[in-house]
VOGU-3710 file (C-alpha; in Angstrom, 3 decimals, decimal comma):
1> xxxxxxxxxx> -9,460/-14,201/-20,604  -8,928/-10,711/-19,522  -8,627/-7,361/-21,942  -5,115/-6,659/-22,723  -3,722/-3,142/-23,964  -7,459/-2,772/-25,050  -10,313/-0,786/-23,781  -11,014/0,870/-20,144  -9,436/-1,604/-17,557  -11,609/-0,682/-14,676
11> xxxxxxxxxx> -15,535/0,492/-14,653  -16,638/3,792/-13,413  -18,018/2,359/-10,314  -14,860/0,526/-9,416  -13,621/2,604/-7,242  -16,535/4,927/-5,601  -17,088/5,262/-2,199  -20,026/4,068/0,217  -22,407/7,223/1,094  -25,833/6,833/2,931
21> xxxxxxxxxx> -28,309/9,732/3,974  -27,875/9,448/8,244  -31,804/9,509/8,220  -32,478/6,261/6,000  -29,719/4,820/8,114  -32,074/5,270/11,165  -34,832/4,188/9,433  -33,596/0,946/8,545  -31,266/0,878/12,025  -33,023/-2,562/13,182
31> xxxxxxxxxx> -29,917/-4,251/12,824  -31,220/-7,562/13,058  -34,414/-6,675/10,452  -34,451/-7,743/7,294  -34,324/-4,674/5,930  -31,644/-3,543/7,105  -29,821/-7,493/6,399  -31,021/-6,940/2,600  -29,451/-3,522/2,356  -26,105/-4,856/3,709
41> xxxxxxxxxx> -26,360/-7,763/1,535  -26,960/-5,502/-1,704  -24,009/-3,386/-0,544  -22,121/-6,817/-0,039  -23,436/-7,576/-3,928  -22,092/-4,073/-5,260  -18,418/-4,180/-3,878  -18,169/-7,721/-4,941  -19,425/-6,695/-8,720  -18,254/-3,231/-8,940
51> xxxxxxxxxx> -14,683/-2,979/-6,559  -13,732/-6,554/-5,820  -12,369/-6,975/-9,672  -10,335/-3,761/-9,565  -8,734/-4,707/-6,328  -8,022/-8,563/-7,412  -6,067/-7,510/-10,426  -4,103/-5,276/-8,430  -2,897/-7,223/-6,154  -2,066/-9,544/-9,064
61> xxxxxxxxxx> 0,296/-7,511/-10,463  1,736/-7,314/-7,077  2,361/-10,317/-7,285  3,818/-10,167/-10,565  1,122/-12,407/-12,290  0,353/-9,609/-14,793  -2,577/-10,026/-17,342  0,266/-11,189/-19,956  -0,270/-14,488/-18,299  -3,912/-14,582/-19,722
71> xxxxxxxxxx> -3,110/-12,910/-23,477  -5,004/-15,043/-26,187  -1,871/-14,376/-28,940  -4,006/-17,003/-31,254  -0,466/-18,431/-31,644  -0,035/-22,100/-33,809  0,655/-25,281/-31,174  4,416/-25,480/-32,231  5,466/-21,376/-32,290  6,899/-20,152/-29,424
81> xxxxxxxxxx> 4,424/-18,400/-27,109  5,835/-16,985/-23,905  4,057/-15,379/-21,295  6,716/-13,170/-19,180  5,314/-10,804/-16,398  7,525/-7,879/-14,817  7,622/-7,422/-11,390  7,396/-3,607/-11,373  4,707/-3,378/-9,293  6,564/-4,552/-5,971
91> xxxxxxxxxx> 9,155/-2,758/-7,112  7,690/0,026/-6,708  5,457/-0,539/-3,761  8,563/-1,590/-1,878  10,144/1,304/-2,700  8,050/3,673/-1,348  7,303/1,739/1,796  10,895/1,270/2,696  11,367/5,456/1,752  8,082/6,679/4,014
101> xxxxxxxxxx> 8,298/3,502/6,990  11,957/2,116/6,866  12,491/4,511/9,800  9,194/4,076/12,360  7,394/6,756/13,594  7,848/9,215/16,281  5,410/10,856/17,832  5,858/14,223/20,021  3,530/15,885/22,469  2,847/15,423/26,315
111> xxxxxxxxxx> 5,376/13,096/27,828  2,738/10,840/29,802  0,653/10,207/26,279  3,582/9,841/24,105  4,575/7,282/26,180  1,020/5,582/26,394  1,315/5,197/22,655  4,872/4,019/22,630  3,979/1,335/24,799  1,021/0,311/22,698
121> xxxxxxxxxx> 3,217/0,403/19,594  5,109/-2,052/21,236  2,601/-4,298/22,420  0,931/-4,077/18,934  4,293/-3,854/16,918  3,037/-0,847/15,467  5,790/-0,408/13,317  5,287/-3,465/11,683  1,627/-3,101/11,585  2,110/0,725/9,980
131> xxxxxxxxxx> 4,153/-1,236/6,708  1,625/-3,511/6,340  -0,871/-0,513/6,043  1,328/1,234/3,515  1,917/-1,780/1,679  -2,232/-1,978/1,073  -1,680/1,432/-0,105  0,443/1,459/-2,442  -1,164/-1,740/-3,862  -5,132/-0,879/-3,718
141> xxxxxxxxxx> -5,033/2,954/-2,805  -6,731/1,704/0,288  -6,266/0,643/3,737  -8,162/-0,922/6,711  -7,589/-1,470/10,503  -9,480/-2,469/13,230  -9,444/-0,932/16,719  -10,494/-3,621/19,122  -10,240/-5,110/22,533  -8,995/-8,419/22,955
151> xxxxxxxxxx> -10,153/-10,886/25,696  -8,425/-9,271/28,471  -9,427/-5,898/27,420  -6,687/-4,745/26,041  -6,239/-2,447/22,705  -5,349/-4,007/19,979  -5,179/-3,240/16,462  -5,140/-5,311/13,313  -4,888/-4,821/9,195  -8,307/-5,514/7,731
161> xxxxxxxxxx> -8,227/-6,993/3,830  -9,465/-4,327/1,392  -11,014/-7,348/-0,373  -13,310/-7,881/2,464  -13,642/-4,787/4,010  -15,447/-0,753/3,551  -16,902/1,731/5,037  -20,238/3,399/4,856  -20,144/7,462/5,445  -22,757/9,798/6,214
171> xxxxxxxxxx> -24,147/12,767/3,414  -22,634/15,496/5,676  -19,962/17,441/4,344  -17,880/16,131/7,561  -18,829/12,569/6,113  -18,260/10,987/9,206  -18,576/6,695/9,439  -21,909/5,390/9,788  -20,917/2,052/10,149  -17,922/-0,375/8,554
181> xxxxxxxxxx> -18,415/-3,922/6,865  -15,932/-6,902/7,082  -17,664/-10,154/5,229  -15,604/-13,410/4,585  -16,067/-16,902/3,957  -14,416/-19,989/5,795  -14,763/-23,410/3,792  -14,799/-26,390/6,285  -14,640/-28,776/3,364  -15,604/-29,367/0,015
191> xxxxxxxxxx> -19,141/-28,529/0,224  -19,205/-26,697/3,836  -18,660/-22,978/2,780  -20,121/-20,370/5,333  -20,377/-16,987/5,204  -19,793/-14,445/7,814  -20,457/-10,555/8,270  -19,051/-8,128/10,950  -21,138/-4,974/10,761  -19,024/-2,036/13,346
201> xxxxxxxxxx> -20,904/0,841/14,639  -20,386/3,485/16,641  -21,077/1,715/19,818  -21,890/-1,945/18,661  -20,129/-4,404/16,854  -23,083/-7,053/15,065  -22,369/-10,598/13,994  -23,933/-12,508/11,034  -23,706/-15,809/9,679  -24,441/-17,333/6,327
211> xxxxxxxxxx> -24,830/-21,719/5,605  -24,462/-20,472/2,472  -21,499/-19,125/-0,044  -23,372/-16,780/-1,490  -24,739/-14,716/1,658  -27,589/-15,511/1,427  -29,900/-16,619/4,441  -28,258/-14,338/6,524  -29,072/-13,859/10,262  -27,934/-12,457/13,319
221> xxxxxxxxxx> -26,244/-14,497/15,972  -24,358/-11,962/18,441  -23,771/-8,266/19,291  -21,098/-6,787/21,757  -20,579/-3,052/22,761  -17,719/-1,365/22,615  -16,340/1,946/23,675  -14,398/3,505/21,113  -16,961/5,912/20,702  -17,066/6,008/16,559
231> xxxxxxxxxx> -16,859/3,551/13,840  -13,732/1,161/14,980  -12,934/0,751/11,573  -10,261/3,012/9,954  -9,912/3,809/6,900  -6,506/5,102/4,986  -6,398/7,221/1,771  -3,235/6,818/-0,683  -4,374/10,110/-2,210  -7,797/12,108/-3,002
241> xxxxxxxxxx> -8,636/9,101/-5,800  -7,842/6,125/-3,694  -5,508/5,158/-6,117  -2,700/3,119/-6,187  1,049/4,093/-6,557  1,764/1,897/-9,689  -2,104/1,756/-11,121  -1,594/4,920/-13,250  1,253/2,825/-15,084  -0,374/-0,612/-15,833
251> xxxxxxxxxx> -0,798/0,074/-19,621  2,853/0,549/-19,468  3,613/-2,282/-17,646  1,947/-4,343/-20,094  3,655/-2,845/-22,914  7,073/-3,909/-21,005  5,697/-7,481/-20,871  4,709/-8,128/-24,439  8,019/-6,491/-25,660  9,899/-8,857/-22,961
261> xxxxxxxxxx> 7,841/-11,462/-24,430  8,176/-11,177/-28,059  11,737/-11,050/-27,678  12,015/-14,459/-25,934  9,687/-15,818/-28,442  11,750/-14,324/-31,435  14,646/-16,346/-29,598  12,589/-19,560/-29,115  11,872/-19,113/-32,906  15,373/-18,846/-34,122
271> xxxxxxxxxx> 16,193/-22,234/-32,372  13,297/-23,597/-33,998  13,365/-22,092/-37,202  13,048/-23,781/-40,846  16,076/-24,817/-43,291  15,596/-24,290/-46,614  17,143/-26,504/-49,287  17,392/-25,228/-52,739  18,080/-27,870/-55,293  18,065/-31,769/-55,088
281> xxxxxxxxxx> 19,597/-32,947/-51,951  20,757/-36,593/-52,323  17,483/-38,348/-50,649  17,477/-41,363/-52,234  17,574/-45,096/-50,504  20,702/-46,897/-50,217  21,238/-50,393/-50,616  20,751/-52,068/-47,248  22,799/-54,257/-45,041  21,131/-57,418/-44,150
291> xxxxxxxxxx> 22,213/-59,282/-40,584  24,080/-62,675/-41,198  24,687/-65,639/-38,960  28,035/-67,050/-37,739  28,211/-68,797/-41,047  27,348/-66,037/-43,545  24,053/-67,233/-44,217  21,016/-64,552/-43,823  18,774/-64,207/-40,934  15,606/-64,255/-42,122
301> xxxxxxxxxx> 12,165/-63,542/-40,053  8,884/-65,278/-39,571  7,753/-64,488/-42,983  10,989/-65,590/-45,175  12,542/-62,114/-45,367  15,901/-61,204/-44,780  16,458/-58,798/-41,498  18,300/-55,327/-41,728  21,429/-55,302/-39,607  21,545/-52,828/-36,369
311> xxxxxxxxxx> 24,350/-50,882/-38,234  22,431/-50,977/-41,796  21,077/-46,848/-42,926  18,393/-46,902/-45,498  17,640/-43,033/-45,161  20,565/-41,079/-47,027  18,989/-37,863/-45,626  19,255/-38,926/-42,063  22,724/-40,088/-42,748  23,915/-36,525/-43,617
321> xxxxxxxxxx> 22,118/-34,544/-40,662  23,817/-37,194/-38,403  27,386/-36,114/-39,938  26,140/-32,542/-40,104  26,800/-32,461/-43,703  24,551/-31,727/-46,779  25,200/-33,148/-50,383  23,218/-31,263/-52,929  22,851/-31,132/-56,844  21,083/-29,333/-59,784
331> xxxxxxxxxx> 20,877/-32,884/-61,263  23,103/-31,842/-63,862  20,854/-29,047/-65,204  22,900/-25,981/-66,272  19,399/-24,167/-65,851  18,813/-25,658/-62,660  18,737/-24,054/-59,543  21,741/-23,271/-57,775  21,739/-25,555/-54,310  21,695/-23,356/-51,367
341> xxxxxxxxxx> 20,918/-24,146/-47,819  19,759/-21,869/-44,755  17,352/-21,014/-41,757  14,136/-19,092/-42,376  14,568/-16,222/-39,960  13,971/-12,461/-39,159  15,545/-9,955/-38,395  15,564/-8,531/-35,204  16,738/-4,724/-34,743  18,177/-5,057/-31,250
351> xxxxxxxxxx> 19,004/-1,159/-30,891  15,299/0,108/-31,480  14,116/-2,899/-29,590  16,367/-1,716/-26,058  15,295/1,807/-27,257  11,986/1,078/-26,433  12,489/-1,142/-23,481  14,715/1,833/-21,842  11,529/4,237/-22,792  9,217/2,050/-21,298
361> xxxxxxxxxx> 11,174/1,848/-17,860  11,689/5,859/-17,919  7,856/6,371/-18,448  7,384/3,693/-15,448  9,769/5,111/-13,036  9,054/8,901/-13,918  5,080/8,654/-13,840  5,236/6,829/-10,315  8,074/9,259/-9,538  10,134/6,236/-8,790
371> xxxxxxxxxx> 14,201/7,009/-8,898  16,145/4,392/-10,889  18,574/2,889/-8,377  20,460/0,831/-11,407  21,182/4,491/-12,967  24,986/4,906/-12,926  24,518/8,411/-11,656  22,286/7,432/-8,857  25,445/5,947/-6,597  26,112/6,756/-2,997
381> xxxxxxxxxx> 29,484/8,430/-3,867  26,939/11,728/-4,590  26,402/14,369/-2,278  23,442/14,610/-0,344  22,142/17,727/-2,079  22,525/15,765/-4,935  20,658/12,795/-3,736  17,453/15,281/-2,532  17,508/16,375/-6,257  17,132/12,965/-7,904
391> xxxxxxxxxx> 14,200/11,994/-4,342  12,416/15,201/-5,406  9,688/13,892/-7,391  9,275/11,201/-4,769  9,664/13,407/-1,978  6,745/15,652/-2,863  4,619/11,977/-3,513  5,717/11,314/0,191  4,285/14,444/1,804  1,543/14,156/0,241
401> xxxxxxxxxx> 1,330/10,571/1,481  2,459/11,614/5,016  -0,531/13,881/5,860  -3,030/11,291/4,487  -1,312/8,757/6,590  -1,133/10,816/9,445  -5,204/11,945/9,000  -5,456/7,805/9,425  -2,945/7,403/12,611  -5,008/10,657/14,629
411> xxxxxxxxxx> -8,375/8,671/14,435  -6,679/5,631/15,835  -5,285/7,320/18,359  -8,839/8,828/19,245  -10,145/5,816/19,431  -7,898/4,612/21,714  -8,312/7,845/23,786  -11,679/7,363/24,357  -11,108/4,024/26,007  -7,618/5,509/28,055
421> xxxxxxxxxx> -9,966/8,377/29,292  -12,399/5,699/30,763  -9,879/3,524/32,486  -8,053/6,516/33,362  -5,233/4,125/32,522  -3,124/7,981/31,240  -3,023/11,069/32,714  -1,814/14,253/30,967  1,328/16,247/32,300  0,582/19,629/33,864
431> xxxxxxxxxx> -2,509/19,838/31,344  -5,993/21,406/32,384  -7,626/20,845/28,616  -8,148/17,030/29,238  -6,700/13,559/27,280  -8,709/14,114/24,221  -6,973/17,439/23,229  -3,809/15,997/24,400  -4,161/13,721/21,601  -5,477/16,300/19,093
441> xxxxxxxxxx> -2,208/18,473/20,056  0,106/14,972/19,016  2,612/15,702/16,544  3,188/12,536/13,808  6,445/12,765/12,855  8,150/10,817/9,419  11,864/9,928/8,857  12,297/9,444/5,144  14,728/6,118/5,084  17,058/7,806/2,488
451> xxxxxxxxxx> 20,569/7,323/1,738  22,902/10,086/3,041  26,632/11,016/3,536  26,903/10,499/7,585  30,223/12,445/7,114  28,010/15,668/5,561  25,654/15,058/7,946  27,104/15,080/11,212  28,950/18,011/9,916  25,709/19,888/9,545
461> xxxxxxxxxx> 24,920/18,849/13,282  28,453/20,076/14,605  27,225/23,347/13,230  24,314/23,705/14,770  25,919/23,293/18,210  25,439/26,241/20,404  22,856/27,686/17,938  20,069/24,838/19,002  19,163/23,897/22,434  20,983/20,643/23,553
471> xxxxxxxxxx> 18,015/18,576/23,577  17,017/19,727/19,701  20,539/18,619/18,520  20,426/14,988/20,372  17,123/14,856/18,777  18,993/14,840/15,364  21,512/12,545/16,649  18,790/10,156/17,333  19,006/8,857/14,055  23,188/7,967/14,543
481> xxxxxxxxxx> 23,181/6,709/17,753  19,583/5,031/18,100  19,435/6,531/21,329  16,568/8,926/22,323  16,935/12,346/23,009  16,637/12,315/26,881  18,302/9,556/27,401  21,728/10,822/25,885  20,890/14,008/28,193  20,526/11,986/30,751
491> xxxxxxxxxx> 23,682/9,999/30,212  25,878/13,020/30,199  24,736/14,480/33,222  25,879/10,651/34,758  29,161/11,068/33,009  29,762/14,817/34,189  28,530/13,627/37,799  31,276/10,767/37,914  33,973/12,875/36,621  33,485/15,131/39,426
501> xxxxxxxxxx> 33,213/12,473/42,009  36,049/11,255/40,689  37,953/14,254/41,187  36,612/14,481/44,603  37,802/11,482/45,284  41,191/11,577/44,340  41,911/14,944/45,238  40,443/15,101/48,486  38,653/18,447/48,005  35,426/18,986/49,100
511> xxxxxxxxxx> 32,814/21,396/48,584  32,412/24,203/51,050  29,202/24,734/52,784  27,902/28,160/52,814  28,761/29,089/55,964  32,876/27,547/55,633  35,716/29,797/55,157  33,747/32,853/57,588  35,236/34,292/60,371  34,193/35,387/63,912
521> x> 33,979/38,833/64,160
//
C-alpha cells in the first residue's frame, strides 16, 4: 500500500547526487580491492534505498498505473470501488518530446566535422536515440548514455536505464566524473539470479559479477581500456533539480483520479442502489399448483408428497418484480403508513463536480506549462503570432531544456573527438586550432516541432529575399522542402547551367574567346 494525497511522497535523499573527495577516490582506487568493492556496493545499497523508489513510481505514472490503483478506500465487499488512473503523465511527456525532438537536430560548424557527426547520427540513429533521452527526462529528470566501441571499433552510443545507472563526481567546483555505475541482474531461472556491475572510468571500463541477487560476493572478472579520455558515461539534466516535467503535479494528478473515481463509483452505486417499500407489500404465499398425470391424479415423490408443477409460483413477491409491478397496502389502517416505493440514492451536483475536474486539468496543464490542444481556441485556423502566445510558457520550459540538453550532446561529442583525433579518421577544414576546438566551436541547433501557417511563413521568407544571403534563406527553406541548404544551391546552379546550354544549343551562339572579334592593325 502506498501513501495517497498524504504526507511527503519522496525522502530528502531521493534525489541527491553522488559526490566523492578525488583523494579518497585514490585511496581506495584498487579497483579490484575490497575496499573499494564494499564502497561500490554501499553506493549500490543507497540508490537502491534512497533513489530507486522515487524513480519506480515515476515511471509508473508513465505508464498510467497511478497510486489510485493501490488506495485502501476501506470500502464494504458489495459497494462499488473503482480504481481509475489518468494518463497525464505521457501526455505530457509526449508533448514536450514531440515540441523539443519532432524536428532532429542540426548541428553547424566546420564542414568536415559536421559531417563526421552526421554520419554517426546515422549509423547510431541519433535522432531516435536523442527521443529516447528526452523521454527519460521528462519522466525521471534524468538521463544516461553510454559512449562505447563496439567489436569492430566503431562508436556507438546507447540509452542507459536511470534505474540502473549514476554517476559519481568529484568535490571540485568543476565536479567533473570520477567514475559511472551500471548494476543489473539477469535471472536464468527460478532460482539462478546473478548480479552484474559495470564500473566506467576515465580510461578503464571494470567488470563484476555477483551468484547472488543481492550483490553480494562480488568480484572482479574483466577490465578493458578505452580511449574516450573521461568518464564514458553521460549524464543529462532536465533542469537544476533533476526533476521531472510532470513530478511537480502528481498531487494533482491524484486528485483528478479519485474525483474520476468517485464519480464512476457514484454511477456503479445508482445501478445498485436500495428500494425502499413503505407499507405492506402483498408477500404472502399463494396456493400452489401441484403436477398431475395424464389422468388427473397427483404425482407424488419418494416420500408420499405431492410435487409442485414447473409453472406453479409460491413467492407473491417474486411474482410482482417479474411483471415489474408492486401491490402495496396500509392493511386497512387509516393511521397507517402511506405505501411508497423508491431507490435510496444521492445526489450528485454534476456542475461543481466538472467545475472541479476543469480546475484540476487547468492547474495540470498550467503548472507543467502544457497548452491544452482540446481548447476550442487552440485550433490551427489562428495565426502564428497567436500560436507563439498560447507556446509561451512552454517555449521558455524548452530553452531552458535546450541548453541543458545541449551541455549533454557537447560531452558526447568530446568523447567521440578524442577517439576521431586518434584515428585521424576527421580532419578540420582550413583550421590551425586542432579537432578538439573544432568541436568546442559546434553550434547545436533545435527546431521546435510547432504548428504554423506555411502560407504566413513562406511569406516572411519571400521578404527576406535580397536582404539575407542566398544560402541563409535556403537554410529557412530547409524546413519546406527537406532539402539542405547546399544542396538547393547546388541544384540551381545545375538548372541555370542547363538553361544556358540549352540556349547554346539551340541558338547556335557561342561564347567569344578573349581574343575574337579583334582586328589586325
Amino acid at each position: 500500500m502506498v501513501d495517497f494525497l498524504s504526507k511527503t511522497r519522496f525522502g530528502s535523499e531521493s534525489n541527491n547526487v553522488f559526490k566523492m573527495p578525488t583523494t579518497y577516490f585514490e585511496q581506495i582506487a584498487d579497483m579490484g580491492s575490497s575496499q573499494f568493492i564494499d564502497k561500490v556496493k554501499d553506493l549500490i545499497a543507497t540508490f537502491q534505498s534512497q533513489q530507486l523508489p522515487r524513480l519506480v513510481e515515476l515511471k509508473r505514472y508513465y505508464l498510467a498505473d497511478n497510486n489510485i490503483k493501490y488506495r485502501d478506500t476501506g470500502r464494504d465487499s458489495n459497494r462499488a470501488d473503482n480504481r481509475i488512473a489518468s494518463d497525464w503523465a505521457k501526455y505530457i511527456t509526449v508533448f514536450m518530446q514531440g515540441y523539443m525532438l519532432g524536428n532532429p537536430i542540426q548541428y553547424e560548424g566546420d564542414d568536415n566535422l559536421v559531417e563526421k557527426i552526421a554520419e554517426f547520427s546515422q549509423q547510431n540513429g541519433a535522432d531516435y536515440h536523442d527521443g529516447l533521452l528526452e523521454t527519460d527526462l521528462s519522466i525521471y529528470g534524468r538521463a544516461y548514455e553510454l559512449v562505447y566501441s563496439n567489436s569492430n571499433a566503431q562508436e556507438r552510443v546507447t540509452k542507459l536505464e536511470p534505474e540502473q545507472t549514476f554517476v559519481v563526481y568529484d568535490d571540485t567546483i568543476a565536479a567533473d566524473s570520477l567514475f559511472g555505475v551500471r548494476f543489473y541482474q539477469i535471472r536464468f531461472n527460478k532460482t539462478d539470479v546473478r548480479s552484474y556491475v559495470e564500473i566506467y572510468t576515465v580510461d578503464k571500463i571494470y567488470y563484476y559479477q555477483s551468484n547472488s541477487s543481492l550483490f553480494s560476493g562480488v568480484k572482479l572478472v574483466n577490465e578493458a581500456a578505452h580511449q574516450y579520455g573521461a568518464v564514458p558515461i553521460n549524464e543529462y539534466k532536465n533542469n537544476e533539480e533533476r526533476l521531472g516535467d510532470f513530478e511537480s503535479v502528481l498531487d494533482s494528478i491524484d486528485a483528478y483520479d479519485l474525483s474520476q473515481s468517485e464519480l464512476a463509483n457514484f454511477q456503479q452505486d445508482m445501478n445498485d442502489a436500495y428500494l425502499v417499500l413503505i407499507g405492506n407489500p402483498v408477500t404472502g404465499t399463494a396456493e400452489p399448483e401441484y403436477a398431475t398425470n395424464a389422468d388427473g391424479e397427483l404425482v407424488l415423490d419418494d416420500y408420499g408428497k405431492p410435487i409442485p408443477s414447473e409453472n406453479s409460483s409460491t413467492d407473491v413477491f417474486n411474482d410482482m418484480l417479474k411483471a415489474r409491478m408492486l401491490i402495496m397496502d396500509n392493511n386497512n389502517d387509516p393511521d397507517g403508513p402511506k405505501p411508497n416505493a423508491f431507490y435510496l440514492t444521492k445526489e450528485y451536483d454534476t456542475t461543481g463536480a466538472e467545475a472541479y475536474k476543469k480546475r484540476l486539468v487547468d492547474d495540470i496543464l498550467r503548472f507543467t506549462f502544457t497548452p491544452d490542444t482540446n481548447d476550442q481556441n487552440f485550433a490551427g485556423t489562428q495565426s502564428g503570432e497567436a500560436m507563439k502566445y498560447k507556446l509561451m510558457g512552454n517555449d521558455n520550459l524548452r530553452k531552458t531544456k535546450e541548453r541543458l540538453l545541449s551541455r549533454g550532446i557537447m560531452r558526447r561529442l568530446r568523447l567521440l573527438g578524442n577517439v576521431w583525433g586518434i584515428k585521424s579518421s576527421v580532419s578540420t577544414t582550413n583550421r590551425q586550432d586542432g579537432l578538439y576546438d573544432a568541436i568546442n566551436d559546434i553550434q547545436v541547433n533545435f527546431t521546435p516541432n510547432m504548428p504554423s501557417s506555411d502560407e504566413e511563413r513562406l511569406a516572411e521568407l519571400k521578404n527576406l529575399f535580397g536582404v539575407v544571403s542566398d544560402e541563409t534563406l535556403f537554410t529557412l527553406l530547409s524546413t519546406f522542402t527537406g532539402v539542405d541548404a547546399d544542396d538547393e544551391m547546388k541544384r540551381l546552379a545545375d538548372e541555370k547551367q542547363a538553361g544556358i546550354d540549352n540556349f547554346q544549343a539551340q541558338t547556335g551562339y557561342q561564347k567569344l574567346a578573349p581574343d575574337d572579334g579583334k582586328t589586325d592593325e
